[in-house]
C-alpha positions in Angstrom: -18.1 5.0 11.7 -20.3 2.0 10.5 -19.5 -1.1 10.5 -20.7 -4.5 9.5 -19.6 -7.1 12.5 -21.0 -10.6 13.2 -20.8 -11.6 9.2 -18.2 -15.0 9.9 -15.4 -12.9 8.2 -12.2 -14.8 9.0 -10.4 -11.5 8.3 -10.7 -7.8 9.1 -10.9 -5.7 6.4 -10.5 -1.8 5.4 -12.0 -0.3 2.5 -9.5 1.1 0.3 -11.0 4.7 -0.1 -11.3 5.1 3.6 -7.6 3.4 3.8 -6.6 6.7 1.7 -8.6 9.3 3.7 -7.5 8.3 7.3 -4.1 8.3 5.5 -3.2 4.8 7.2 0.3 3.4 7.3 0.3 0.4 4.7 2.4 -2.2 3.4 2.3 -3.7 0.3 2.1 -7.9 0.3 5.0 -9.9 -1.6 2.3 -12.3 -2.9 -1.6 -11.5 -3.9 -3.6 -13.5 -1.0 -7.1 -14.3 -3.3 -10.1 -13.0 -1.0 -13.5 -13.9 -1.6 -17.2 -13.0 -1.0 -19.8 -15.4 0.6 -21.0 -16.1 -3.0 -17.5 -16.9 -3.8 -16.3 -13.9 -6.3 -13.0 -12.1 -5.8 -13.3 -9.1 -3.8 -11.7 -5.7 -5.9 -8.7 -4.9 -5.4 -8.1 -6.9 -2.8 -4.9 -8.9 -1.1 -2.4 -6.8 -2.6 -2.3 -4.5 0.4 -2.0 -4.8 4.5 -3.0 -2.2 7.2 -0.4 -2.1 10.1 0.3 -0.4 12.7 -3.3 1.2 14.1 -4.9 0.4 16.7 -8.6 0.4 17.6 -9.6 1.8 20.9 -13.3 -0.3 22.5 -14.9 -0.6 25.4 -15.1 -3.7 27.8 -18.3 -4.1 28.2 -17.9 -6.5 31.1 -15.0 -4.5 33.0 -16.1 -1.0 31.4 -12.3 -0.3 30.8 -11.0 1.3 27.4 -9.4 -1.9 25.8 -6.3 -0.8 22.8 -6.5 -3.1 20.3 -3.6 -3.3 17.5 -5.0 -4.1 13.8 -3.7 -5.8 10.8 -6.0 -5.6 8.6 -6.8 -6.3 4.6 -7.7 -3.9 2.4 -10.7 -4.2 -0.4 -12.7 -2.1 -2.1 -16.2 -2.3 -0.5 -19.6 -0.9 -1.3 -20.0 3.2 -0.3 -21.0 3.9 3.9 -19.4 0.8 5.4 -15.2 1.6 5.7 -15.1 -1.7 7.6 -15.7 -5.6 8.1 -15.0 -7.1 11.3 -13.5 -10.3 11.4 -12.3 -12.9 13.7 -9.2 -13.2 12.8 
């Protein structure tokens, strides 16, 4: 999977067609959060929607151990190839 890391995201986020083909548990927010590009324009379809419950599998690369990460993650519609943003969140 490709995916776009080091972009000062403040949030991780899932694209929502990729959300729909890995059939991910999700969970629908009580109110919209408003999530924006760089340039400042709403992202598609986004806030209305959470990720839970998966979790992301990486490797240290200090200790070289298999690290388990668990993910909460948005869910927008992003551009075609790249299923995910990685954020610092």
């Amino acid at each position: 999977m490709n995916a776009v890391t080091n972009t000062g995201a403040k949030v991780t986020i899932l694209d929502t067609d990729f959300v729909g083909q890995m059939m991910m548990p999700w969970v629908k927010r009580e109110n919209r959060l408003r999530l924006e590009s760089a340039n400042g324009s709403l992202l598609k379809r986004s806030g209305t929607v959470q990720v839970k419950q998966v979790q992301l599998k990486v490797l240290d690369a200090r200790s070289a151990k298999q690290k388990v990460l668990d993910l909460v993650t948005e869910v927008v519609c992003l551009v075609p190839g790249c299923p995910l943003i990685l954020g610092f969140d």
